[in-house]
C-alpha positions as CSV (number, residue, x, y, z in Angstrom):
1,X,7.0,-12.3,-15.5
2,X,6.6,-10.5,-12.3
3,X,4.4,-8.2,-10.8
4,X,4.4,-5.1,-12.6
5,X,4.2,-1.8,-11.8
6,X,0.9,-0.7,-11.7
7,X,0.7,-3.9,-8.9
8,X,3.3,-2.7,-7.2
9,X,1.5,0.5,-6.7
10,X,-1.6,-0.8,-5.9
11,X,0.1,-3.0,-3.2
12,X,2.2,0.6,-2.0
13,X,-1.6,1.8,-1.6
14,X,-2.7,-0.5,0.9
15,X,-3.1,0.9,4.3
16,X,-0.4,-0.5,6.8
17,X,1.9,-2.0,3.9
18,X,5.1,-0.2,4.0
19,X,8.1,-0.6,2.0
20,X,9.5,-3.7,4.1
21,X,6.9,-5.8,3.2
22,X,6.4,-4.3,-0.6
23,X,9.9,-4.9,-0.8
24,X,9.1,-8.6,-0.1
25,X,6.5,-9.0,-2.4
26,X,8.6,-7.3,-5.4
27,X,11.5,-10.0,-4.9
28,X,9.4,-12.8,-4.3
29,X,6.9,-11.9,-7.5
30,X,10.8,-11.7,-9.5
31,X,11.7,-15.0,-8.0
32,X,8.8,-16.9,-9.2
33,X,8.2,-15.1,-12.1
34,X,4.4,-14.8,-11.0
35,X,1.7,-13.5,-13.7
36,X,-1.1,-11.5,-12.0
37,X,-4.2,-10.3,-14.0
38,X,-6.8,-9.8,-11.5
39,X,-7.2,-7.8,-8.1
40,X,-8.1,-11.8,-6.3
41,X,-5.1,-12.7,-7.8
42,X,-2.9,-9.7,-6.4
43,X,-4.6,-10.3,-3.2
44,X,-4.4,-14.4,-2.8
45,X,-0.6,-13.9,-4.2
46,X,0.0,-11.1,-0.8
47,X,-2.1,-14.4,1.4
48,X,0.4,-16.8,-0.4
49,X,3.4,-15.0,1.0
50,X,2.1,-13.8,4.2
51,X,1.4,-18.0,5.1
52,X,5.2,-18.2,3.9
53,X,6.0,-15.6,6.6
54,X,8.0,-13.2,4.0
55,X,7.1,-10.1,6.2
56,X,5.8,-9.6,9.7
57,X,2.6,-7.4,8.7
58,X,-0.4,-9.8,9.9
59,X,-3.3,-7.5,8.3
60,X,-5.4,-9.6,6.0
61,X,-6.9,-7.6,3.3
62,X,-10.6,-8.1,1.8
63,X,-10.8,-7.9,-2.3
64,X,-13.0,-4.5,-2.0
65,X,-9.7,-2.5,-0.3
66,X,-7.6,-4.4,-2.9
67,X,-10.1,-2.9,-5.8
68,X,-10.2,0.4,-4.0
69,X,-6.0,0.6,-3.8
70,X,-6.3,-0.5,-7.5
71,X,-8.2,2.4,-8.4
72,X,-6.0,5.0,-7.0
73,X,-3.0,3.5,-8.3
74,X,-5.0,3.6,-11.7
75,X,-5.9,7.4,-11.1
76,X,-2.0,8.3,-9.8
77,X,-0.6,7.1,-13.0
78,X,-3.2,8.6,-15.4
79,X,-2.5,11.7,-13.9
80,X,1.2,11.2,-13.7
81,X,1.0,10.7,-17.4
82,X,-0.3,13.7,-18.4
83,X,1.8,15.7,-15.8
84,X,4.9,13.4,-17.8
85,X,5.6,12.0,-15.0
86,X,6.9,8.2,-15.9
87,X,7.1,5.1,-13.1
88,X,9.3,2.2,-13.0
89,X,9.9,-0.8,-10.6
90,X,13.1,-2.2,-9.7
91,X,13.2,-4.9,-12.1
92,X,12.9,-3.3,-15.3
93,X,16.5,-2.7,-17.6
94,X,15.5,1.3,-16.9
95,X,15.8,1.2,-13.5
96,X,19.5,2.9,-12.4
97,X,22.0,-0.5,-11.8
98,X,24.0,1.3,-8.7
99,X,20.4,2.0,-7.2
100,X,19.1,-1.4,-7.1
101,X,22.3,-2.5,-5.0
102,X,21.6,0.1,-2.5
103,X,21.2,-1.8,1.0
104,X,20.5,-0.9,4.8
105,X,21.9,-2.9,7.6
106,X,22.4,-5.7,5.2
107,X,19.0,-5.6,3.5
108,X,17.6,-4.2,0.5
109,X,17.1,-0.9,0.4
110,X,16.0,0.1,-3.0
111,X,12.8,1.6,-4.5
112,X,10.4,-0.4,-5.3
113,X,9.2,2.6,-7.8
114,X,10.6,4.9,-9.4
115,X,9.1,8.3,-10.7
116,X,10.6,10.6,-13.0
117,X,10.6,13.5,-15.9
118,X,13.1,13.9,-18.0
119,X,15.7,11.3,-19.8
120,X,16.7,8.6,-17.5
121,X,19.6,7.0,-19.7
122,X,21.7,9.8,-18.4
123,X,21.8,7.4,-15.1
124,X,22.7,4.8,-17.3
125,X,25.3,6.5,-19.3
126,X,27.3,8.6,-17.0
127,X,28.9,8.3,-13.8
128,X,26.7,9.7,-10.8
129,X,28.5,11.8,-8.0
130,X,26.2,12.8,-5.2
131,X,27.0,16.7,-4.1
132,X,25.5,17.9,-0.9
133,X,25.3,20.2,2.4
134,X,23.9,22.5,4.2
135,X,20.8,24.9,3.0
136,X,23.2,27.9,4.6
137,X,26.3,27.9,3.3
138,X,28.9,30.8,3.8
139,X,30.3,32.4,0.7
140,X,32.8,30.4,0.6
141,X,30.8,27.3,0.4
142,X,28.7,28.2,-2.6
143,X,31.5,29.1,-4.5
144,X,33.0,25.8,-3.9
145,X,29.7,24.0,-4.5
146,X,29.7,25.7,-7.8
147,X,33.4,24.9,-9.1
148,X,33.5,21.3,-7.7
149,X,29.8,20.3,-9.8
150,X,31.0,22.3,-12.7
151,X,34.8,20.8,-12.9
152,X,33.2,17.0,-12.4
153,X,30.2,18.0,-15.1
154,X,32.8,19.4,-17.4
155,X,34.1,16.0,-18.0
156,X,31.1,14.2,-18.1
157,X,29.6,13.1,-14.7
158,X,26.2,13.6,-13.3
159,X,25.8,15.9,-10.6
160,X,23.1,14.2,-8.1
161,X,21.7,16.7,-5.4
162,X,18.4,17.4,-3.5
163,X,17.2,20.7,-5.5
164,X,17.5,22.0,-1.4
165,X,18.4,25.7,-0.4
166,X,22.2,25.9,-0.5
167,X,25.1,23.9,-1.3
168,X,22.5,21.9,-3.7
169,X,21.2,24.7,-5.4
170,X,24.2,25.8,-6.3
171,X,25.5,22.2,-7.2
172,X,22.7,22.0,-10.1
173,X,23.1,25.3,-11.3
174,X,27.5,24.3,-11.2
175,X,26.7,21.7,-13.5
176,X,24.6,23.7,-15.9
177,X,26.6,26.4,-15.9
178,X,28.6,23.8,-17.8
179,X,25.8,22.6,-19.9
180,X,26.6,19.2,-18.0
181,X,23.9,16.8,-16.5
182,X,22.6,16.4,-13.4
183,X,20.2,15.0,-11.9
184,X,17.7,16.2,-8.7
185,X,16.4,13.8,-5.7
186,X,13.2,15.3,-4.6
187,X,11.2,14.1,-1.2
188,X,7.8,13.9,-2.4
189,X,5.6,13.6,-5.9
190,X,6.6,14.9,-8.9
191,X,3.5,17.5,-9.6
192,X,5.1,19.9,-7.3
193,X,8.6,21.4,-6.6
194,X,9.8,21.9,-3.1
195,X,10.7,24.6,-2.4
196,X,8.8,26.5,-4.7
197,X,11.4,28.4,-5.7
198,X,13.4,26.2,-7.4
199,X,10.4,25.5,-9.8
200,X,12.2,27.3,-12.6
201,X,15.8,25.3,-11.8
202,X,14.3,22.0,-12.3
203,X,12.6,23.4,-15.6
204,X,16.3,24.2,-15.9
205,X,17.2,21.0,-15.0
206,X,15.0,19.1,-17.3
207,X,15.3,21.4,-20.4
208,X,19.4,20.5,-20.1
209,X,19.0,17.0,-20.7
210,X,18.9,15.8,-16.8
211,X,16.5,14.1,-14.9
212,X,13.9,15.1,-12.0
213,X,12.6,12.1,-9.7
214,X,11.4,10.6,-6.9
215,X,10.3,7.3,-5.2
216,X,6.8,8.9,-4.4
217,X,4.0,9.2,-6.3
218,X,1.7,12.2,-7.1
219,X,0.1,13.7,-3.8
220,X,2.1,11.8,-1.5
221,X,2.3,14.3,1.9
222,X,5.7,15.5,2.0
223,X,7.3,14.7,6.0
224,X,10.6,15.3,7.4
225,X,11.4,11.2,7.1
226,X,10.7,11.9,3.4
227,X,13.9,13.9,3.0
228,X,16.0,11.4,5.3
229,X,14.6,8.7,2.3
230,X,15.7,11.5,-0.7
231,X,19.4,11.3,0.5
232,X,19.7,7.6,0.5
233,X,18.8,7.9,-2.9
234,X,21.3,10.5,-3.9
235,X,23.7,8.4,-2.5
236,X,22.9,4.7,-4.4
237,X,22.5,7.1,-7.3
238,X,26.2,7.8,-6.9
239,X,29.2,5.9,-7.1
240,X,30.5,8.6,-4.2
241,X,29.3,11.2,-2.1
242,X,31.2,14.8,-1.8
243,X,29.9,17.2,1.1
244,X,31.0,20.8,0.2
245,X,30.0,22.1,4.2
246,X,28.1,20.7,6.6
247,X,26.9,21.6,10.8
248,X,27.3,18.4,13.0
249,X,23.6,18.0,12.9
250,X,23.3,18.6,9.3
251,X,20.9,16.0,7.2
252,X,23.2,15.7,4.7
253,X,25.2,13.3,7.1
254,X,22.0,10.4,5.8
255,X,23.9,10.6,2.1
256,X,26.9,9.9,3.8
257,X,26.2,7.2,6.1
258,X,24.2,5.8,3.4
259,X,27.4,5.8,0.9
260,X,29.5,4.7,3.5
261,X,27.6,1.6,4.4
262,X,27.5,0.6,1.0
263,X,31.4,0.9,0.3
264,X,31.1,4.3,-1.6
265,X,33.2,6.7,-1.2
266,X,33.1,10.1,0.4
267,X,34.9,13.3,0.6
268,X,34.3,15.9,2.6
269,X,36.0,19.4,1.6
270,X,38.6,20.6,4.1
271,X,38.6,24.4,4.1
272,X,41.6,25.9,5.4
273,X,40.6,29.3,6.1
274,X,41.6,30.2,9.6
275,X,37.7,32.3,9.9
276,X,35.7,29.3,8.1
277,X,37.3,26.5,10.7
278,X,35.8,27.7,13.8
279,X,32.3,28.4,11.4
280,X,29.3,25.6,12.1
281,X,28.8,25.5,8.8
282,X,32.1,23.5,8.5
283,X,32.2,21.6,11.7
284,X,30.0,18.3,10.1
285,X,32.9,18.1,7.7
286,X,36.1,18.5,10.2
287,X,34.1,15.7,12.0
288,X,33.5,13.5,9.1
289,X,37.2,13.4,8.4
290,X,38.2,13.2,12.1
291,X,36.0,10.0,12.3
292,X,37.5,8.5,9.5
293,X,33.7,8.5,7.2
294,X,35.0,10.9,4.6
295,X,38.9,11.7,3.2
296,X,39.5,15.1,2.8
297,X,39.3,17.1,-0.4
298,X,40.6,20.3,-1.8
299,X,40.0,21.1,-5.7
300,X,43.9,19.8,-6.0
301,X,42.4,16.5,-4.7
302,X,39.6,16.2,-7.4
303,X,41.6,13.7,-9.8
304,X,40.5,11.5,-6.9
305,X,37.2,11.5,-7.8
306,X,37.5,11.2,-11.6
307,X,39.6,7.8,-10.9
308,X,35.5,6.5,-10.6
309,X,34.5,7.1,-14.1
310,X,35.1,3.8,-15.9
């Protein structure tokens, strides 16, 4: 046994405990195998390890804010059923294998939950490669964004992306255009697309076989750290990372460092154009492979990437 999801949840809905410390309580409830039936029992288990020092968060919690998290977590679920919106925890078979190995600085870094629409043994079954960039590419960009996810979801892998403006956009829609899988990262609950416009791709997305999800539940507030979150994600989704264009400053450089700190490969595509190199839409990638992060890649190159499908 170990604590299951709905506890997990209830814990993630406890003012001041972050993911650090639920992350503590989800290994440690694995390690011990603990059965909890009861909210005292939830909360004397979060005493237990906080008198083990597990975590550094010194809040005590009475059993009337453990009820009251219980209840919402009880409400987000009922309402992410009937939205078909389906949650998982780390340690059940569903949850993605590459995911839960995903670390940061030497610690774990993998959702504690998982939500999600749409068929999630895609994840299991096929080879994930993470496609990102910019939300302005140039013309150039979106073309290549559209042959590299269709040429990889031609033969079977699982275009990850962030359902973002630009170069994801037009990843997703690559891989359909092949009737090929893919699967989109989002940076905040499942009952709403962002942005809106891409409502009708996910539908897409779904209605092809792929998978929509999220580490957030329903009604979460969607921040700017949320999307820094989404591309670690796309990245321990992924047994590589390939940035079609990307500024300096460009946040698609959190999927890379995140892939790179986990031993993952990356690619960057090296445009050649004379016009495109002095572009800023390119200069993330000319740095990326100047700094040794990401290997270069030209559609000659792609084989590469293909040598990761078992």
């Amino acid at each position: 046994m170990a604590l299951t999801t709905e506890q997990l949840l209830t814990l993630s809905k406890l003012e001041g405990l972050g993911k650090v410390t639920l992350t503590a309580l989800q290994d440690y409830g694995f390690l011990k195998k603990v059965s909890i039936d009861t909210s005292r029992e939830l909360l004397d288990f979060y005493v237990h390890c906080k008198t083990k020092k597990l975590f550094r968060l010194s809040k005590i919690y009475t059993l009337h804010e453990v009820q009251e998290a219980h209840e919402q977590a009880q409400i987000i679920l009922e309402r992410s059923q009937k939205l078909n919106i389906r949650c998982i925890n780390k340690y059940e078979s569903s949850y993605p294998v590459p995911l839960r190995s995903l670390t940061h600085q030497g610690k774990d870094d993998a959702p504690c939950l998982l939500f999600y629409k749409g068929d999630l043994t895609q994840l299991k079954d096929r080879t994930g490669i993470a496609v990102v960039g910019t939300q302005k590419p140039t013309q150039e960009g979106i073309k290549t964004a559209q042959y590299i996810a269709s040429y990889l979801a031609e033969r079977g892998i699982n275009i990850v992306s962030g359902l973002a403006d630009g170069c994801d956009t037009y990843a997703h829609i690559g891989a359909l255009n092949q009737k090929g899988i893919t699967t989109a990262v989002l940076a905040h609950g499942l009952e709403k697309v962002y942005p809106y416009k891409n409502s009708s791709l996910a539908d897409r997305i779904l209605a092809s076989g792929g998978v929509v999800l999220s580490e957030y539940p329903i009604g979460e507030k969607l921040v700017k750290s949320n999307f820094i979150q989404r591309d670690r994600i796309q990245a321990g989704l992924s047994a590589g990372t390939i940035v079609i264009q990307s500024s300096k400053n460009s946040g698609s450089r959190y999927a890379v460092f995140s892939s790179y700190e986990n031993n993952r490969p990356v690619w960057a595509v090296n445009f050649k154009n004379p016009e495109l190199l002095n572009s800023p839409e390119v200069q993330g990638n000319i740095s990326l492979i100047k700094d040794m992060y990401a290997k270069p890649l030209s559609s000659s190159q792609l084989s590469q990437v293909l040598s990761l499908v078992p």
